[in-house]
C-alpha positions in Angstrom: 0.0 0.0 0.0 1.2 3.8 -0.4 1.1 6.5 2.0 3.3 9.4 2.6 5.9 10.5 5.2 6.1 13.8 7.1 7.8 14.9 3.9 5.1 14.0 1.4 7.4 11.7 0.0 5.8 8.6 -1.3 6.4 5.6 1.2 5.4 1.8 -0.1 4.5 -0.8 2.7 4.3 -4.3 3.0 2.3 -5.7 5.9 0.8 -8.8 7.4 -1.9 -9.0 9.3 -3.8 -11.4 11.6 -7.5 -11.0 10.1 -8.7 -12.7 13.6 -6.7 -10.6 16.1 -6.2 -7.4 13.8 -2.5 -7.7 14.8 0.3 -6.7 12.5 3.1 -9.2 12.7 5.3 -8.0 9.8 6.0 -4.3 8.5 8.3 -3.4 5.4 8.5 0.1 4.0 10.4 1.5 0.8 10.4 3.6 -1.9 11.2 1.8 -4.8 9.5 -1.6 -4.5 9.7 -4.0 -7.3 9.0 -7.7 -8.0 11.6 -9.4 -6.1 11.3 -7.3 -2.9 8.1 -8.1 -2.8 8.5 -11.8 -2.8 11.8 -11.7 -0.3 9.0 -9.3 2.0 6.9 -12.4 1.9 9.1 -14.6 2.6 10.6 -12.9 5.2 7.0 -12.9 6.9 6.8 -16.4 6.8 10.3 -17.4 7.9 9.6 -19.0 10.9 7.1 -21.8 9.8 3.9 -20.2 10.5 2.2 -19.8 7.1 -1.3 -18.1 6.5 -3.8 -20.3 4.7 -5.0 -16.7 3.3 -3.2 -13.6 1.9 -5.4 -11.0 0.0 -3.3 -8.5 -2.2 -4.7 -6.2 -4.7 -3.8 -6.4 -8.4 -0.3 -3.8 -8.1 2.3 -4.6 -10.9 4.9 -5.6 -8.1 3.4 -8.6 -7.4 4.3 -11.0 -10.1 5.1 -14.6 -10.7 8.0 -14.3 -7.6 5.5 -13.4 -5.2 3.2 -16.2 -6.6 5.6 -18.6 -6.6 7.0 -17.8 -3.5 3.3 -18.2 -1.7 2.7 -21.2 -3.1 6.1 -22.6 -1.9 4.7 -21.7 2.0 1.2 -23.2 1.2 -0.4 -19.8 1.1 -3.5 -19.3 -1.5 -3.3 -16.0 -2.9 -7.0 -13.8 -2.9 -6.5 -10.9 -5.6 -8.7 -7.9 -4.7 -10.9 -6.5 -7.5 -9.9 -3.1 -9.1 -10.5 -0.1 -7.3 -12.2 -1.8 -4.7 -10.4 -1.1 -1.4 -13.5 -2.2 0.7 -12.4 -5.1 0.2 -9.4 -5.1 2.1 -10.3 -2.5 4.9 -7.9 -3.5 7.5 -5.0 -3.2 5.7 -6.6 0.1 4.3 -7.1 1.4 7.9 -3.6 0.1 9.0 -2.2 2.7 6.3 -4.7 5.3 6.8 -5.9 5.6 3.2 
């Protein structure tokens, strides 16, 4: 997801989130994010075992095939949001603020 810093400056976040508890359990933040950060954020999140069965992502061109692969490697089914639909991911849109 985008938001801004205290600058203005464009920020890019990857999160994960418990759906059940609301709790955050992995934050990333750049400013260039591409393909393969994505996946390695992903991974990352999922390093010590504990896999969601779930992971909704919208349609954004930095989740390729890497990031698909790299769910399916942990056993995680991937739920693509519809376009321009963000009530349909509003805890991740209220973790950001947008």
């Amino acid at each position: 997801m985008q938001t801004y810093d205290l600058l203005f400056r464009p920020l890019f976040l990857f999160f994960s989130v418990n759906q059940g508890s609301r709790r955050v359990f992995h934050v990333a933040a750049t400013r260039s994010p591409t393909r393969d950060w994505a996946a390695q954020q992903l991974r990352n999140a999922t390093m010590d075992g504990h896999a969601p069965r779930f992971l909704i992502r919208d349609r954004d061109d930095k989740f390729g095939t890497a990031f698909d692969r790299a769910a399916e490697g942990v056993g995680v089914r991937v739920i693509k949001t519809a376009v321009r639909a963000p009530n349909m991911n509003p805890v991740g849109e209220r973790f950001v603020g947008a």
